[in-house]
KOLPARO-914341 format. One record per residue (C-alpha): residue number from 0; residue in three letters; y, x, z. Coordinates in Angstrom, 3 decimals, decimal comma, always signed. Example, Ala and Ser with C-alpha at 12.3 -4.5 7.8 and 13.67 -1.06 7.14 Angstrom:
BEGIN
resi | resn | py | px | pz
0 | ALA | -4,500 | +12,300 | +7,800
1 | SER | -1,060 | +13,670 | +7,140
// end
This chain:
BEGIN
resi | resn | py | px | pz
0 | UNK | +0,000 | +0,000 | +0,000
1 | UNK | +2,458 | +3,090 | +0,607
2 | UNK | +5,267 | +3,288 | -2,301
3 | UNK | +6,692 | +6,277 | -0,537
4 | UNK | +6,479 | +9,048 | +1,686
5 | UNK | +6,990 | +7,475 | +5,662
6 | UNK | +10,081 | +9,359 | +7,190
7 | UNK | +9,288 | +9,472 | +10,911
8 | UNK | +12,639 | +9,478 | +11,614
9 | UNK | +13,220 | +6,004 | +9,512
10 | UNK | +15,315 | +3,923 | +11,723
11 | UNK | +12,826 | +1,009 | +13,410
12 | UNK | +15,233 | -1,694 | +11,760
13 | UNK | +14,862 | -0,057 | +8,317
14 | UNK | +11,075 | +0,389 | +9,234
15 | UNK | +10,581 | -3,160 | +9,958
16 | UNK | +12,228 | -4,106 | +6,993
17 | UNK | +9,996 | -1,929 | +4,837
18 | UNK | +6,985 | -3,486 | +6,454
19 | UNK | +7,966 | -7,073 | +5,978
20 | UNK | +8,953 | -6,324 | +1,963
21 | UNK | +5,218 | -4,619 | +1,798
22 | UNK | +6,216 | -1,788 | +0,786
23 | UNK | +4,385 | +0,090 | +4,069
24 | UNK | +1,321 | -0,641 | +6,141
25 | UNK | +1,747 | -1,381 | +10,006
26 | UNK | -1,535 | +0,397 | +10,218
27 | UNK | -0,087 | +3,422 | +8,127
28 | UNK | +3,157 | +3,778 | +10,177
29 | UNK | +0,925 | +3,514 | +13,530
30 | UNK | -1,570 | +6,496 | +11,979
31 | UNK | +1,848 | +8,456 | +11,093
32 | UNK | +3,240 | +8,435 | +14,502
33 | UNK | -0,306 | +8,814 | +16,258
34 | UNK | -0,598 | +11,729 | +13,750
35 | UNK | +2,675 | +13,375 | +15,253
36 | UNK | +1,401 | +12,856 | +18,948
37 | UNK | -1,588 | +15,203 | +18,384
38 | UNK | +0,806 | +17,576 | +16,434
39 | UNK | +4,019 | +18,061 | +18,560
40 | UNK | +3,012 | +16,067 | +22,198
41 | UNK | +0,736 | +19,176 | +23,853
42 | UNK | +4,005 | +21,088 | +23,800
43 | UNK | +6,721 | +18,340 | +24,778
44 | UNK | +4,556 | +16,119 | +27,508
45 | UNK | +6,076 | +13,074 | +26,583
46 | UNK | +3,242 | +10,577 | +26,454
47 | UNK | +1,064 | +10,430 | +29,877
48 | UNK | -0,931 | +7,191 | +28,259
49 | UNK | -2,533 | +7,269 | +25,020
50 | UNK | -4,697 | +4,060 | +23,630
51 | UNK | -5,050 | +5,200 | +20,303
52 | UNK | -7,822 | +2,616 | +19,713
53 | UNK | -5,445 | +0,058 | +21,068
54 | UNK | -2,895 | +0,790 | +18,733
55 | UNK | -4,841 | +0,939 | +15,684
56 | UNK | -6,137 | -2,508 | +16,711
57 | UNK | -2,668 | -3,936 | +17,022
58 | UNK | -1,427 | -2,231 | +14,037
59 | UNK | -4,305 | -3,646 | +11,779
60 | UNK | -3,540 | -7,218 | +13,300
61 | UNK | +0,123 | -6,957 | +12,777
62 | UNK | -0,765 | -5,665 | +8,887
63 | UNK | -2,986 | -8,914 | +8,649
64 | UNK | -0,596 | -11,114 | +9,528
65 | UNK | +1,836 | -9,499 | +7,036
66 | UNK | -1,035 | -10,872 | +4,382
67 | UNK | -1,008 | -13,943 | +5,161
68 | UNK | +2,770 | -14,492 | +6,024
69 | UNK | +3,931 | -17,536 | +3,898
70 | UNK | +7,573 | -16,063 | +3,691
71 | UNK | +8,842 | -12,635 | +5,293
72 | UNK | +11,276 | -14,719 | +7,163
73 | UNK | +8,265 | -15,976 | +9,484
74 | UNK | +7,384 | -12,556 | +10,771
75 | UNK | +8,975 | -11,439 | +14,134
76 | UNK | +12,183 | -8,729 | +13,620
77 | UNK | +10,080 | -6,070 | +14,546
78 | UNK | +6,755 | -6,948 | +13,258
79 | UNK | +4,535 | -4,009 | +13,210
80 | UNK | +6,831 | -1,014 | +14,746
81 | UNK | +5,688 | +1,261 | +17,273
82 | UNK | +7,451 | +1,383 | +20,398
83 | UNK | +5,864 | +3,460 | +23,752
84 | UNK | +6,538 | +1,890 | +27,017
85 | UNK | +7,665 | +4,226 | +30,013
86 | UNK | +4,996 | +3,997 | +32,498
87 | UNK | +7,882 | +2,024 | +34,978
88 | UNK | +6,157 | -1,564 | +33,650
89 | UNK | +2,740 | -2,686 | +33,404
90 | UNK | +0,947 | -3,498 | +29,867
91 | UNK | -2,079 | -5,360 | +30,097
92 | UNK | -4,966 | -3,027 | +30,304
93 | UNK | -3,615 | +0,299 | +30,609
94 | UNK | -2,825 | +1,874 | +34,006
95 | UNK | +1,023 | +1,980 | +35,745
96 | UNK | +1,430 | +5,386 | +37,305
97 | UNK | +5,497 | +4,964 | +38,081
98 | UNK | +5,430 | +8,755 | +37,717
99 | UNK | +3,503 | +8,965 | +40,630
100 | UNK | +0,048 | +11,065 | +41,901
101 | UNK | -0,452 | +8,392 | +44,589
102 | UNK | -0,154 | +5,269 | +42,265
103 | UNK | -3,362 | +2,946 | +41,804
104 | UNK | -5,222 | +3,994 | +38,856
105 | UNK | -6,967 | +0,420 | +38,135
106 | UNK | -5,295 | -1,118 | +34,361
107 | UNK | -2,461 | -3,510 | +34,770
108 | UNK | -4,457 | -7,391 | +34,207
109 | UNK | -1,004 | -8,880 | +32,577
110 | UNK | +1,789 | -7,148 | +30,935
111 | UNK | +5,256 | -6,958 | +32,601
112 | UNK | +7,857 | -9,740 | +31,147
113 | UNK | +10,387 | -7,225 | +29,169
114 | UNK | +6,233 | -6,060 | +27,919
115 | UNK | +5,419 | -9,408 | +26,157
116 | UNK | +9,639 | -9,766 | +25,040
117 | UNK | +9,030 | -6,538 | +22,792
118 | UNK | +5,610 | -7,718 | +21,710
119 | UNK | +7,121 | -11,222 | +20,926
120 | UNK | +9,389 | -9,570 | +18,983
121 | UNK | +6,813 | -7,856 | +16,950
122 | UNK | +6,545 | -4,463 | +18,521
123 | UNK | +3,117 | -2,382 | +18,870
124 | UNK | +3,051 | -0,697 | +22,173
125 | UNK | +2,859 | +2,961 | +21,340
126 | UNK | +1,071 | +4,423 | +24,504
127 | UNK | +3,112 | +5,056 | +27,566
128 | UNK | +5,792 | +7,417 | +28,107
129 | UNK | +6,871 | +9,928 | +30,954
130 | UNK | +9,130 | +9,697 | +33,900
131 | UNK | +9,688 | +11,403 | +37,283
132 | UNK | +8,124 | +9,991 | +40,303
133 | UNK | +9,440 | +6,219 | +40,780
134 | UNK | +12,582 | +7,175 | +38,200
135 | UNK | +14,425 | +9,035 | +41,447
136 | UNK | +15,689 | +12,089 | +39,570
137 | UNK | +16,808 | +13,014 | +36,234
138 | UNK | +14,154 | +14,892 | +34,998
139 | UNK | +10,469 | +14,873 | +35,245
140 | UNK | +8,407 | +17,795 | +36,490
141 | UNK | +6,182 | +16,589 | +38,595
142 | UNK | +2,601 | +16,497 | +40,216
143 | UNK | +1,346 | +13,470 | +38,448
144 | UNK | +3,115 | +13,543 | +35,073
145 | UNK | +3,773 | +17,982 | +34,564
146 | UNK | +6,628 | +18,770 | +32,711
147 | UNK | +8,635 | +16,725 | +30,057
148 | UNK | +10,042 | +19,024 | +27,687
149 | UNK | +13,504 | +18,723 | +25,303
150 | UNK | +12,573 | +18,858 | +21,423
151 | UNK | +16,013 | +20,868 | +20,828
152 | UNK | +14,593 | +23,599 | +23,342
153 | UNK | +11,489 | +23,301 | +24,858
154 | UNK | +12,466 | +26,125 | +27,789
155 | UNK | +15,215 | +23,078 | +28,722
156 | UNK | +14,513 | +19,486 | +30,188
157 | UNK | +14,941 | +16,443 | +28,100
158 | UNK | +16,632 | +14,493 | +31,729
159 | UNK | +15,288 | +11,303 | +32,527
160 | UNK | +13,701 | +9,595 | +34,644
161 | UNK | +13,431 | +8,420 | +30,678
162 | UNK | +12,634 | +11,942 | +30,109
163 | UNK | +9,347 | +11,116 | +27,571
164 | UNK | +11,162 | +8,125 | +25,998
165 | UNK | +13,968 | +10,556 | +24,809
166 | UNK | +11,384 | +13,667 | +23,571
167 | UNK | +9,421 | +10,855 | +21,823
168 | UNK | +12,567 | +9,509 | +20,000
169 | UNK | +14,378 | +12,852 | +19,216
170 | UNK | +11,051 | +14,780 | +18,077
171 | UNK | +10,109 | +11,555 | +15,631
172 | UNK | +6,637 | +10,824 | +17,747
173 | UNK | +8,294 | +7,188 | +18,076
174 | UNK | +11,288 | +5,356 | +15,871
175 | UNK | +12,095 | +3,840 | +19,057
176 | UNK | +11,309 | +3,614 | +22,433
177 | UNK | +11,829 | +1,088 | +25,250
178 | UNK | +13,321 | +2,934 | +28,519
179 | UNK | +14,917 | +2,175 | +31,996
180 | UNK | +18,466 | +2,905 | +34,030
181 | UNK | +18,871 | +2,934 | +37,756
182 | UNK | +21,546 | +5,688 | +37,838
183 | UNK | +21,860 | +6,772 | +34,682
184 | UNK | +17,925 | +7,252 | +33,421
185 | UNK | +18,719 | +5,918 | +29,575
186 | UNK | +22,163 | +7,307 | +29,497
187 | UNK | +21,219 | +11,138 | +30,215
188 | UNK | +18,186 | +11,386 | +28,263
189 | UNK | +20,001 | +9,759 | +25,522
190 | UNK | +22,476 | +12,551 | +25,790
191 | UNK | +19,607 | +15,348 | +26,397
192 | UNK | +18,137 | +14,319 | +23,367
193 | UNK | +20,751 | +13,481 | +20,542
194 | UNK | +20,498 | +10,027 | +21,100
195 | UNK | +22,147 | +6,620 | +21,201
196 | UNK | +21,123 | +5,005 | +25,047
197 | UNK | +23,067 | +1,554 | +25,749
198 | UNK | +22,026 | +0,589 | +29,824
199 | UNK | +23,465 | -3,058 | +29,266
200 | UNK | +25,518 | -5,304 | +31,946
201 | UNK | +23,797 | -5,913 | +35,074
202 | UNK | +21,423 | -9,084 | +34,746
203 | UNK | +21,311 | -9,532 | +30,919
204 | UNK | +17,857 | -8,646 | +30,843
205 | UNK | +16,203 | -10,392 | +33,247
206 | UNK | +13,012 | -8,567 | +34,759
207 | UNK | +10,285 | -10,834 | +36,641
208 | UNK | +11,907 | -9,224 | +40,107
209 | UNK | +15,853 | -7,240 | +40,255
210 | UNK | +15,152 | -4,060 | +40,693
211 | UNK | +17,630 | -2,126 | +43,362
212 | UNK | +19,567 | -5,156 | +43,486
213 | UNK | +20,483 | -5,366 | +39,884
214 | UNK | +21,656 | -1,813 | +39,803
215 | UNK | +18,397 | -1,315 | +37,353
216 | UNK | +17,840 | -2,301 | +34,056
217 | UNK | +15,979 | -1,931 | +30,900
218 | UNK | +16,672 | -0,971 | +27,132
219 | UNK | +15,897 | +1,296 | +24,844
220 | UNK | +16,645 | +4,856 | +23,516
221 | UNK | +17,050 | +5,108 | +19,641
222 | UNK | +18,888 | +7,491 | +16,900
223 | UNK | +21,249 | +4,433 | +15,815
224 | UNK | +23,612 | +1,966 | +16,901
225 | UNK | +21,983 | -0,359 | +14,588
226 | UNK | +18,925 | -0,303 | +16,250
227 | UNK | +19,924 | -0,765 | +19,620
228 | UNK | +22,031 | -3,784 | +19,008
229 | UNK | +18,632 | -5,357 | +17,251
230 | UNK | +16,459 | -4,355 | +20,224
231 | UNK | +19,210 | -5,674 | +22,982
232 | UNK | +18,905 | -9,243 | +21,235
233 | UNK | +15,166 | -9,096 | +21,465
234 | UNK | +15,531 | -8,347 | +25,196
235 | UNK | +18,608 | -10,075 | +25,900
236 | UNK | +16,951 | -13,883 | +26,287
237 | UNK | +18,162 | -16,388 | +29,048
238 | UNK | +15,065 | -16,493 | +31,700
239 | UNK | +15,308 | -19,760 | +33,570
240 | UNK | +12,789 | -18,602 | +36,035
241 | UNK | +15,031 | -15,363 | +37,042
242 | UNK | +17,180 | -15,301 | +39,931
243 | UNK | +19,693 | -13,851 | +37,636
244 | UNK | +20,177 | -14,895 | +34,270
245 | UNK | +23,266 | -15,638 | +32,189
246 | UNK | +22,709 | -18,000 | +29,302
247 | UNK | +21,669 | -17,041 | +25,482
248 | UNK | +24,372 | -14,612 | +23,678
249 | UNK | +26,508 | -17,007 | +21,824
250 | UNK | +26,236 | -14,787 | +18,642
251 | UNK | +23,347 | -11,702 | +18,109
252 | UNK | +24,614 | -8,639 | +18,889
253 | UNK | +23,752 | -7,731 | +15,932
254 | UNK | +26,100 | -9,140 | +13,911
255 | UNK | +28,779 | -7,342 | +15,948
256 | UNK | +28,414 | -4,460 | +13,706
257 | UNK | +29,265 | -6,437 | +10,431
258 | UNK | +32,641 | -8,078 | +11,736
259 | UNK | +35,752 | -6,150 | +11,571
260 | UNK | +36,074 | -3,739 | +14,262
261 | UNK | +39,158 | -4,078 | +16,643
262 | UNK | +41,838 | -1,922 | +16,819
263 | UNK | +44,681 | -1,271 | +19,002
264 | UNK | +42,133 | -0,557 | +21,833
265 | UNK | +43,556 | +0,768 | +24,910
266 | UNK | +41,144 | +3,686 | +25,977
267 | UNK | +41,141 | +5,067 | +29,104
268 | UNK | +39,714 | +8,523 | +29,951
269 | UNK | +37,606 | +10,159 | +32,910
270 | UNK | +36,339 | +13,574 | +32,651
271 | UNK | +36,829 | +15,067 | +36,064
272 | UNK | +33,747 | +14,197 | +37,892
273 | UNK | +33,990 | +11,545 | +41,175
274 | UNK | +32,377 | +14,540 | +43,406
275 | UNK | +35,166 | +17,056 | +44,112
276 | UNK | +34,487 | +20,538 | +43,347
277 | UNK | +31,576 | +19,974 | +40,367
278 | UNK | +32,586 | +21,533 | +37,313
279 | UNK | +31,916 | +20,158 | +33,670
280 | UNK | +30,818 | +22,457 | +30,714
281 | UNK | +33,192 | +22,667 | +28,221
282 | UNK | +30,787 | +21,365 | +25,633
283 | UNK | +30,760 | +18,119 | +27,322
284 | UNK | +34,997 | +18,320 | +27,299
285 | UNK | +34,937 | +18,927 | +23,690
286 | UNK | +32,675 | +15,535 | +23,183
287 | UNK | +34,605 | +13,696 | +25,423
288 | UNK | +38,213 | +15,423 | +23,122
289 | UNK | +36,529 | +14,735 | +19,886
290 | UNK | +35,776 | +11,340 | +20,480
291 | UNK | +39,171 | +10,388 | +21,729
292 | UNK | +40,911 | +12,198 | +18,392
293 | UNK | +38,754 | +9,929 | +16,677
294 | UNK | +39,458 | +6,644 | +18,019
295 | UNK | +42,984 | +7,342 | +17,847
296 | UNK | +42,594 | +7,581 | +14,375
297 | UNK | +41,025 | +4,210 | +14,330
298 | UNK | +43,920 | +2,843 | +15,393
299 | UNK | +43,528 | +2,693 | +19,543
300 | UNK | +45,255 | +4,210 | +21,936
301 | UNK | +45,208 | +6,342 | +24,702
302 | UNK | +46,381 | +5,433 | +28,017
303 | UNK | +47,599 | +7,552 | +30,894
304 | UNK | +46,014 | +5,170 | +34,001
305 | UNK | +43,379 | +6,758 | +35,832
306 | UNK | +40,328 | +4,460 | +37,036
307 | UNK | +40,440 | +4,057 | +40,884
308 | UNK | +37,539 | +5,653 | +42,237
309 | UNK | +36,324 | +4,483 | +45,362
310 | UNK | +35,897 | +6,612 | +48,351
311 | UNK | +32,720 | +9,013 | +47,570
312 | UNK | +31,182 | +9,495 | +50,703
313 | UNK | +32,062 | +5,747 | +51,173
314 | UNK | +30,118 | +4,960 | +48,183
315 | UNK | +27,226 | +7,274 | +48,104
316 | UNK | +26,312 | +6,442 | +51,711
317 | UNK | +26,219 | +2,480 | +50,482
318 | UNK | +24,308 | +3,919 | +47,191
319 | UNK | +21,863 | +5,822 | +49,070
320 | UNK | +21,080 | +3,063 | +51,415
321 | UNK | +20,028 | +0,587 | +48,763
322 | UNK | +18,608 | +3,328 | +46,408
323 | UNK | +15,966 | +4,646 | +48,950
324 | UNK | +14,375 | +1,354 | +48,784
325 | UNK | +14,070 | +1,480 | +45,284
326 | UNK | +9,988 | +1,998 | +45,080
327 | UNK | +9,294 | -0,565 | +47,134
328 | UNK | +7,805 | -2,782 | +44,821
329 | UNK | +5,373 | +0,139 | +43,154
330 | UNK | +1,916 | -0,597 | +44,805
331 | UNK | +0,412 | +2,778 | +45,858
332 | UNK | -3,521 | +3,631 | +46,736
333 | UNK | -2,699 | +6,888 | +47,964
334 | UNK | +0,921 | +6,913 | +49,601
335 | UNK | -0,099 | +10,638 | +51,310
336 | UNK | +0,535 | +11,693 | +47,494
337 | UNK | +3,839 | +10,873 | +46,880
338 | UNK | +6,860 | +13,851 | +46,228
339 | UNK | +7,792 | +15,540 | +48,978
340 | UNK | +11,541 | +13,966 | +48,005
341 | UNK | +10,118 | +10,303 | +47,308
342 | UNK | +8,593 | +10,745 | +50,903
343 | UNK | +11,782 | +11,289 | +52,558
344 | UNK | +13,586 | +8,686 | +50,729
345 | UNK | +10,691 | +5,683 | +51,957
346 | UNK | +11,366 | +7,763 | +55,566
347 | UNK | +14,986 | +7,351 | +55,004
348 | UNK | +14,527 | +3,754 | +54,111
349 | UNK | +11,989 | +2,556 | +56,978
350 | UNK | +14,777 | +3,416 | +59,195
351 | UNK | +17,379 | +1,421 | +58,030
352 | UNK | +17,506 | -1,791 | +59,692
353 | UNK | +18,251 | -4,694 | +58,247
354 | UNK | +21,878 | -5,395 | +59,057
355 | UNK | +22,646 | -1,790 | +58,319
356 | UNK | +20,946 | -2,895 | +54,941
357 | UNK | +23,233 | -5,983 | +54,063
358 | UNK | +26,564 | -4,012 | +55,430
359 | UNK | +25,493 | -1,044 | +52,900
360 | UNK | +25,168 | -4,300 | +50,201
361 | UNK | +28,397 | -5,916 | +50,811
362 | UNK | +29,864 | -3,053 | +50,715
363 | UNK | +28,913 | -1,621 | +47,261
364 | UNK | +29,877 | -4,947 | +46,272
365 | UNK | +33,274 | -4,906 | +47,620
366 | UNK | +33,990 | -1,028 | +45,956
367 | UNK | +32,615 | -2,054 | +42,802
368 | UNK | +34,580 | -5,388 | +42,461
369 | UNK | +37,772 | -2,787 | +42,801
370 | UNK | +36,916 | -0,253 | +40,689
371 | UNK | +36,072 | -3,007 | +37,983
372 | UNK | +39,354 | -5,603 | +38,744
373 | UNK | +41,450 | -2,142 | +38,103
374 | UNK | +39,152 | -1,306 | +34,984
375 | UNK | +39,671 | -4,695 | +33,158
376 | UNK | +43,748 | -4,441 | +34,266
377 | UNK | +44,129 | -0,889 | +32,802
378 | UNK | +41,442 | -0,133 | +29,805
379 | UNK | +39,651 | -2,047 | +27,266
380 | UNK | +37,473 | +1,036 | +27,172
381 | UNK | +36,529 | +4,119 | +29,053
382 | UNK | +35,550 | +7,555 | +27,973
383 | UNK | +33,490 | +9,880 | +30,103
384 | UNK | +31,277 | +12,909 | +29,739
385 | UNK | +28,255 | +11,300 | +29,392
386 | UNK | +27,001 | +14,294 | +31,677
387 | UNK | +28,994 | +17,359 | +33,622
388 | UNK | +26,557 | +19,767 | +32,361
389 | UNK | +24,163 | +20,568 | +29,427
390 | UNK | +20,032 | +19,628 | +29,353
391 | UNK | +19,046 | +22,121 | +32,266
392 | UNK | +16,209 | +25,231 | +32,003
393 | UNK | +12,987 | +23,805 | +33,315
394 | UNK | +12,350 | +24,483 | +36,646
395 | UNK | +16,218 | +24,393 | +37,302
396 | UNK | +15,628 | +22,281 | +40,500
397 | UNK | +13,587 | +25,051 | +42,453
398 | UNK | +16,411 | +27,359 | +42,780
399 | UNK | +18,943 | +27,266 | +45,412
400 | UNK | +17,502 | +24,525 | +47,421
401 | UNK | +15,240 | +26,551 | +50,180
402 | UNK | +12,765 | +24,355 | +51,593
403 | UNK | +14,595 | +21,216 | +51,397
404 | UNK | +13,093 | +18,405 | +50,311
405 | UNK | +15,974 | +16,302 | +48,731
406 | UNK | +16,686 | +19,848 | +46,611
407 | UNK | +15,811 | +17,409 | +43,432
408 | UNK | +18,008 | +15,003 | +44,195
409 | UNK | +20,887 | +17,264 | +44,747
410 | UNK | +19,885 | +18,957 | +41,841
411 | UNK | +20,417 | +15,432 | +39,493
412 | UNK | +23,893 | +15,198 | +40,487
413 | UNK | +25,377 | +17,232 | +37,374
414 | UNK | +23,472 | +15,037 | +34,803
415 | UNK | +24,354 | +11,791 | +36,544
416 | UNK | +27,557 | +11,975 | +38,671
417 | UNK | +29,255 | +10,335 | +35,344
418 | UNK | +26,273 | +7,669 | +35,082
419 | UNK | +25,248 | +6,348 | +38,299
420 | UNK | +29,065 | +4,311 | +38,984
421 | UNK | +28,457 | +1,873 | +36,359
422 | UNK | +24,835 | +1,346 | +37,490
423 | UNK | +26,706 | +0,070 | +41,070
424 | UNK | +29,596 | -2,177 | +39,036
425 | UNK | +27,476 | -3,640 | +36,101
426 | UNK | +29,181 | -2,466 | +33,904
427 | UNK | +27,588 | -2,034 | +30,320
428 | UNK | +27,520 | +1,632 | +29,537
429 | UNK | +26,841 | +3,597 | +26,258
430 | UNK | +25,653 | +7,268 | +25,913
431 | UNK | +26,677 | +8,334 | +21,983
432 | UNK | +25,383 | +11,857 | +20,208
433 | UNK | +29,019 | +12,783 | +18,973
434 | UNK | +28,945 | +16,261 | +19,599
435 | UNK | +26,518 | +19,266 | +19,071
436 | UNK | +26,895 | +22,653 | +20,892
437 | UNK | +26,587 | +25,237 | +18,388
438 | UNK | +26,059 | +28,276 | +21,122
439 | UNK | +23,249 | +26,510 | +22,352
440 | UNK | +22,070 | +24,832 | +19,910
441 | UNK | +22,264 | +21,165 | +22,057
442 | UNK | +23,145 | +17,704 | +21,590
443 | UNK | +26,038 | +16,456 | +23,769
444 | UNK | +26,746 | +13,217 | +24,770
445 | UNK | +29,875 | +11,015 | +25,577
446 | UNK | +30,207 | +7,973 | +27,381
447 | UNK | +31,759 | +4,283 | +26,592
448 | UNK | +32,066 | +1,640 | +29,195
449 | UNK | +32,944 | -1,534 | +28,610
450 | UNK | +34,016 | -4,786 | +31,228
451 | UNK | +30,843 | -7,168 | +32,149
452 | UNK | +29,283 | -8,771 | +29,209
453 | UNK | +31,230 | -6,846 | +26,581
454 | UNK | +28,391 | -4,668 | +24,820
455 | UNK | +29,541 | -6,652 | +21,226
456 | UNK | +33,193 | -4,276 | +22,127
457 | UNK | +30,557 | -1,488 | +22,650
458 | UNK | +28,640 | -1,668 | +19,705
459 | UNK | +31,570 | -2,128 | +17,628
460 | UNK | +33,749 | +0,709 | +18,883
461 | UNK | +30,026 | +2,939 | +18,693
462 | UNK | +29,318 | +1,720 | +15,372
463 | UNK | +32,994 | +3,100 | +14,477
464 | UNK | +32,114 | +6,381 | +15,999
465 | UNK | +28,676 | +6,570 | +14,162
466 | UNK | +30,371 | +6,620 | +10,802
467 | UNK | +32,989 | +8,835 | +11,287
468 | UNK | +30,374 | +11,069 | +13,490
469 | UNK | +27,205 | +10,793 | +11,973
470 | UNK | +24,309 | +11,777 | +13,864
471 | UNK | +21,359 | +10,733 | +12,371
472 | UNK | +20,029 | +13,265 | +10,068
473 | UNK | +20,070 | +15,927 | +13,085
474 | UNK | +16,404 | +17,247 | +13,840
475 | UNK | +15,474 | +19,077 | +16,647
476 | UNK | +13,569 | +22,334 | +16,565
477 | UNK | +10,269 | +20,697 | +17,769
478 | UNK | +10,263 | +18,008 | +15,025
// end
């Protein structure tokens, strides 16, 4: 059935199109990326699931149904695209690790609800994909999962906790690939990697259960803005059942990219880091000036009103409260097995009491409604590094940390000091390849935020970006 040669790095829009008009096999695209596991995966870790069997099976259904398809139009958007799962939610049948050694090895008996949206949609589950231990830092090294390596330079770590969603993407071993963002864990691996990483406003995609109080979410990591507005409406459906769920999107987000984009945009700007005394590279500087020349050429304009950050001890104390009770809902066989980070964290957690619980709570909700009342007053936009450093050397987090225990955590706070606010205000949040470091030889990332429940502005203003910046045709070393 092949016409032509299948381009691993075909966009999954473009590849679901080709698949719909015939012109490619689900069952050949399936065999191309499996193909590319066995060649580049040994050296990048970013699968720690394979079901090749499984795949194959789903990809020869999904080419069936393509037969017998009375019209093109009655196929699902992404009918027969791979798409690997990080191992955060359960798929029927295959085991849930959540990054961790102690985590109960028995297969999952349903899949998770965001699971069955993407396979609604059309998608073939593609194995499962890396993290670090319960998604707590930004890179994954660890004693269940080894080490996640970046495609650009495997001696460097592709961050995370999406760290084998972003290696899969970048290296062309997926055209897509569905991730997760508590503090920043699509965001930084999307700027790791070369990628394009929206985390969307809190409670658009509702999950059976909030995770960290809505500070969590799910999405997806891909190499275009196209693709990630087509994935966000496939996620982005009204739950009824959900404690949170705002009604249907009046309009697709995809059709954002074909209006007119807006000008006269006032863009406000953020590149010194909340946490006094952390430096920024000066790669990330020049992708935060680069994008700003450009926008101004679009027509918007930048405005001299910095955002009011909230007190940081102030915040990271209410942060760290809720965050340590983040794993709480992995089930564990073996909890003796857990990082010796991870362990403190439940420690830390177990002796919080309740009150202490709900003050932290009201109070993160109290700084955030600030930060975002000034945000809406001031910007239409915000630019940000979309990280204060550069994809770190593997092992990064052993040095300088002596025998402390939380060494990994400290260690994540150059990747995600620019991240992890918007995780705590909602905001919707956009990590965009515009620059590439030469020297090193690294993708480098900038940030757009947007007010709640304005990813359309997001896409548009990326999409505007994208073509004056193109990224695309950028392949890594280990591709």
């Amino acid at each position: 059935m092949t016409r032509y040669s299948i381009d691993p790095f075909t966009s999954a829009v473009e590849l679901a199109a080709a698949i719909r008009r015939k012109e490619v096999s689900p069952v050949e695209v399936a065999d191309t990326y499996l193909e590319r596991m066995d060649e580049l995966d040994p050296r990048l870790n970013a699968f720690c699931h394979r079901a090749d069997h499984d795949v194959r099976k789903s990809a020869t259904a999904a080419a069936d149904a393509v037969v017998h398809a009375a019209s093109p139009d009655d196929l699902p958007p992404f009918h027969g695209v791979p798409l690997p799962i990080k191992d955060f939610l359960d798929v029927a049948g295959w085991p849930t690790t959540y990054g961790s050694a102690g985590a109960d090895p028995t297969p999952a008996a349903a899949s998770d609800t965001v699971v069955r949206r993407f396979t609604d949609a059309g998608f073939v589950p593609l194995g499962k994909t890396t993290l670090s231990e319960f998604g707590s830092v930004s890179f994954t090294e660890s004693e269940a999962l080894g080490i996640s390596r970046n495609p650009w330079d495997p001696d460097r770590s592709p961050g995370g906790s999406s760290s084998g969603a972003g290696a899969a993407v970048a290296s062309g071993m997926a055209p897509i690939a569905h991730a997760a963002d508590g503090g920043g864990s699509i965001r930084v691996p999307a700027s790791c990697n070369g990628l394009v990483g929206l985390k969307p406003t809190r409670g658009l995609i509702a999950d059976a259960v909030i995770g960290c109080e809505g500070m969590a979410t799910n999405g997806v990591l891909t190499r275009t803005v196209a693709d990630t507005a087509a994935a966000l409406d496939v996620l982005a459906r009204h739950d009824p059942a959900a404690w949170w769920s705002p009604p249907a999107p009046r309009r697709p987000f995809a059709d954002a990219l074909t209006t007119a984009p807006p000008t006269g945009l006032r863009i406000g700007v953020l590149v010194d880091p909340p946490i006094a005394g952390m430096g920024v590279d000066p790669a990330c500087r020049t992708a935060v000036d680069t994008t700003l020349r450009t926008l101004e050429a679009a027509g918007h304009h930048v405005v001299d009103a910095p955002l009011p950050l909230p007190p940081t001890d102030e915040l990271i104390a209410a942060f760290t409260t809720i965050w340590n009770v983040a794993a709480v809902g992995f089930p564990l066989a073996d909890p003796d097995r857990v990082e010796p980070h991870n362990r403190v964290l439940r420690e830390a957690a177990r002796a919080v009491d309740s009150w202490a619980y709900a003050e932290a709570l009201l109070r993160t909700q109290r700084l955030s409604r600030r930060v975002v009342e000034a945000f809406v007053g001031s910007f239409d936009l915000l630019v940000t590094p979309t990280m204060a450093c550069l994809p770190p050397p593997v092992g990064f987090w052993r040095t300088g940390g002596g025998d402390d225990p939380l060494t990994p955590m400290l260690k994540s706070y150059p990747l995600a000091v620019f991240t992890s606010l918007f995780n705590v205000t909602g905001q919707p949040a956009i990590s965009l390849p515009v620059h590439h470091d030469d020297t090193t030889n690294l993708p480098v990332g900038v940030q757009l935020v947007a007010a709640p429940w304005r990813e359309d502005l997001l896409l548009q203003v990326s999409r505007t970006l994208e073509l004056a910046l193109p990224w695309a045709d950028r392949r890594p070393t280990v591709s």
